[in-house]
C-alpha positions in Angstrom: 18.7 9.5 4.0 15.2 11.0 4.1 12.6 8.6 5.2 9.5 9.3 3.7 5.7 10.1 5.7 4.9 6.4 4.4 7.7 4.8 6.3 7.2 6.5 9.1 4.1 5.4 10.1 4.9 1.8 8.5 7.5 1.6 11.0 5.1 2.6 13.6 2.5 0.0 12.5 4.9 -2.6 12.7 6.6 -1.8 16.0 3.3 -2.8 17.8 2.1 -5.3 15.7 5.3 -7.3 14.7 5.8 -8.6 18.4 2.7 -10.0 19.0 3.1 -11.9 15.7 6.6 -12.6 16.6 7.8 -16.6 15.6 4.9 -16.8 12.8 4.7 -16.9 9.0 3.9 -13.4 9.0 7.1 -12.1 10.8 9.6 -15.6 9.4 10.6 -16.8 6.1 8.0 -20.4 5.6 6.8 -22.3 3.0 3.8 -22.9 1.8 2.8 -25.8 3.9 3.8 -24.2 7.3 1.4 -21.5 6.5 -1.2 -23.1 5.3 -1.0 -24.8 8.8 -0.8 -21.2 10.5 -3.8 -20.1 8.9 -5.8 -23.6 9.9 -4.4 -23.2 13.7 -5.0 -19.2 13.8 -7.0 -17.6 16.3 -6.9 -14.5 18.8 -6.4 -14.7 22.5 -9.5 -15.7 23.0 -9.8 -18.6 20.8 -11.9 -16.7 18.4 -11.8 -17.5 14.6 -14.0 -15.1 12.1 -14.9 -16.3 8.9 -13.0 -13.5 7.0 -9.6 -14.8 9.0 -8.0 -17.1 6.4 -8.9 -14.9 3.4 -7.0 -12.3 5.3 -4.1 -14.3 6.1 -4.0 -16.1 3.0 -4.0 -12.9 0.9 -1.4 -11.4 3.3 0.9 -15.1 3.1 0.4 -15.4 -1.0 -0.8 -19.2 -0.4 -4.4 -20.6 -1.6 -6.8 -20.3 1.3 -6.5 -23.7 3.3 -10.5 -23.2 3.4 -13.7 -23.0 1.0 -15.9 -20.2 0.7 -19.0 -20.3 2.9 -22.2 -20.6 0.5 -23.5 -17.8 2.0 -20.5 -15.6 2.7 -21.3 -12.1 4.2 -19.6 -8.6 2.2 -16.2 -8.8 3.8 -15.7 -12.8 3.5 -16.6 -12.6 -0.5 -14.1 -9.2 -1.0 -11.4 -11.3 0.9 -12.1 -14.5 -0.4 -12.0 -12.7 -3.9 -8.5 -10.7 -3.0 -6.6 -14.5 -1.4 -8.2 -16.1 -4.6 -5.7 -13.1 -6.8 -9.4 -12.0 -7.9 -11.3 -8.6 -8.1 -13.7 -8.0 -5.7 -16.8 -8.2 -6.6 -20.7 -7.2 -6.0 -19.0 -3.1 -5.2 -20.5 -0.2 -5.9 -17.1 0.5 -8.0 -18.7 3.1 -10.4 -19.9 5.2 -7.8 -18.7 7.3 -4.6 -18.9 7.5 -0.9 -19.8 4.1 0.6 -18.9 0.8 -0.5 -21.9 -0.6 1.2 -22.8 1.2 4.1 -26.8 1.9 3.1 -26.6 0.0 -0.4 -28.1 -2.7 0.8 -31.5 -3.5 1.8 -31.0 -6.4 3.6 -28.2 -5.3 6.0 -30.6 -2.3 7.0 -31.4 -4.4 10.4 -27.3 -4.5 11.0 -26.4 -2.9 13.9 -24.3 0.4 12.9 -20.9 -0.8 14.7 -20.7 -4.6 12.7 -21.7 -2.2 9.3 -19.2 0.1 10.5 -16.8 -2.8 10.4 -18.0 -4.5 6.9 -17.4 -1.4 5.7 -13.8 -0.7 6.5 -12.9 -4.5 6.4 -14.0 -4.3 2.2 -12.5 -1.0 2.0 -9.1 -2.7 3.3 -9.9 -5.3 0.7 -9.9 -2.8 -2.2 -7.3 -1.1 -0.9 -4.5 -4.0 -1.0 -6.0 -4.9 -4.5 -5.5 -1.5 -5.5 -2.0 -1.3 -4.5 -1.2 -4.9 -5.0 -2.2 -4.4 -8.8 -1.5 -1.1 -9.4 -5.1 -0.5 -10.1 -6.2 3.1 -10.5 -9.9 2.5 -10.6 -9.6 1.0 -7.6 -7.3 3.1 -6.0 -10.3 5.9 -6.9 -12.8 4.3 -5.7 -11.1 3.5 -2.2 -10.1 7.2 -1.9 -13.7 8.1 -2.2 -15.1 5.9 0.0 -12.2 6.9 2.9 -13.6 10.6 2.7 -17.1 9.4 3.1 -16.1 7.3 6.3 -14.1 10.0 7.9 -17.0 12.2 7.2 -19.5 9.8 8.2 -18.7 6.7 10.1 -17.0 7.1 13.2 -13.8 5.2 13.3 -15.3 2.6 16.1 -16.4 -0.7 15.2 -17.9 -4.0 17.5 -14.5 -5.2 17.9 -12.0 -2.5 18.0 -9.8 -4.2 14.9 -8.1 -1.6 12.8 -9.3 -2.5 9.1 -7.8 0.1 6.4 -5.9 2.3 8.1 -3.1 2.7 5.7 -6.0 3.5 3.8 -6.7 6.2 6.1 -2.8 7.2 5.9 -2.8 7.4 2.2 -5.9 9.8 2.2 -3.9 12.0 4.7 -1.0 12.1 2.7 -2.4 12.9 -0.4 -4.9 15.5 0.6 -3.4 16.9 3.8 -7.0 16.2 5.4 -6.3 15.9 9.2 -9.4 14.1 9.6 -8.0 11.6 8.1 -4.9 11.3 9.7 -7.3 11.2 13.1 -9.3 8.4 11.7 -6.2 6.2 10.9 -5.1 7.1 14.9 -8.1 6.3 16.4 -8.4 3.3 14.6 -4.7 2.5 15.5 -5.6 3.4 19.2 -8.6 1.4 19.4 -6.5 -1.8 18.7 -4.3 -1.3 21.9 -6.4 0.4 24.6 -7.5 -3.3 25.9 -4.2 -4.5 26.7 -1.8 -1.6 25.8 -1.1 -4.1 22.7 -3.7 -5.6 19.6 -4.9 -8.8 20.0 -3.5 -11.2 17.2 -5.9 -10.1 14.3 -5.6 -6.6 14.8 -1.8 -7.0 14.7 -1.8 -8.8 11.1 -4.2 -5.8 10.0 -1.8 -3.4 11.4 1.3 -5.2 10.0 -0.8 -5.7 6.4 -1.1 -2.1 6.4 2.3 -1.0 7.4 3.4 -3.6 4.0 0.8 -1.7 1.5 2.3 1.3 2.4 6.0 0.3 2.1 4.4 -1.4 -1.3 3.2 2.6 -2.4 6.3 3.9 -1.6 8.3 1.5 -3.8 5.8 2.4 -6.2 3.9 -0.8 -6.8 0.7 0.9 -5.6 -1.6 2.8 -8.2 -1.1 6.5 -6.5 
């Protein structure tokens, strides 16, 4: 049998992330009430928790997010806590193209370029899995759009190294042939290892949540 450009690189994705994530709710059939406790115990190697980690891993585990939404929550937090909550993400510049918001707004202008760089493709992941998840061709549109203006733009570095979107990244390549893209997803992919020739814990549930969307696509639950 023929295994598709999609499952090739899922299986990539997963080959590195899947052992670091080994014995967890994200690699093991649990219940709810084991991963809730996951996601109130997670952190990476370093004991660092971000606040956009439970949305993530509560979107990615289908349980309610074990915690409340800051008050103040910055882009990515709100997109994510909108995505775990089943909800559209909100406060996007959906009608429009290129960035998402990279420039849009006037109070991030002080933001250094590499933590915009990573809002950026950390709500663009967001969009992404609603997209797919939902089979939502607006959204789907507007992700595509704003994946050409980062590969055009942005380059594929952020403060951390984590690789948010890249199966958005993957999808762009597939569709349009644009090696650019295809670059952008490897860099990104690259960047998560070169530290310790493996991600650290969060980059390895990004990488495994992309592999998924694209396995998702090609069943044909995503909107392409």
């Amino acid at each position: 049998m023929t295994v598709s450009e999609r499952e090739v690189w899922a299986r990539r994705l997963e080959a590195v992330a899947a052992p670091v994530l080994h014995g967890t709710p994200l690699t093991l059939p649990s219940d709810a009430e084991a991963a809730r406790r996951f996601i109130l115990a997670f952190a990476d190697e370093r004991g660092h928790r971000r606040g956009v980690d439970p949305f993530v891993l509560a979107a990615f585990l289908g349980v309610p997010a074990p915690v409340a939404e800051p008050s103040s929550p910055t882009p990515d937090v709100r997109a994510w806590a909108a995505v775990a909550r089943d909800q559209d993400p909100d406060r996007l510049e959906l009608e429009g193209s290129g960035p998402l918001l990279y420039g849009r707004d006037p109070s991030r202008e002080s933001e250094g370029i590499e933590t915009a760089t990573e809002v950026e493709l950390a709500v663009l992941h967001a969009l992404w899995r609603r997209a797919t998840r939902k089979n939502h061709p607006r959204f789907d549109h507007r992700a595509m759009s704003a994946a050409r203006w980062a590969v055009a733009t942005l380059q594929p570095d952020n403060a951390t190294g984590h690789p948010w979107a890249v199966a958005v990244f993957i999808e762009l390549w597939i569709a349009s042939g644009d090696a650019e893209a295809r670059l952008y997803a490897e860099t990104l992919i690259h960047n998560s290892l070169v530290g310790a020739g493996a991600p650290d814990r969060f980059s390895a549930v990004l990488l495994l949540d992309s592999a998924w969307l694209l396995r998702d696509t090609d069943r044909g639950i995503g909107a392409r």
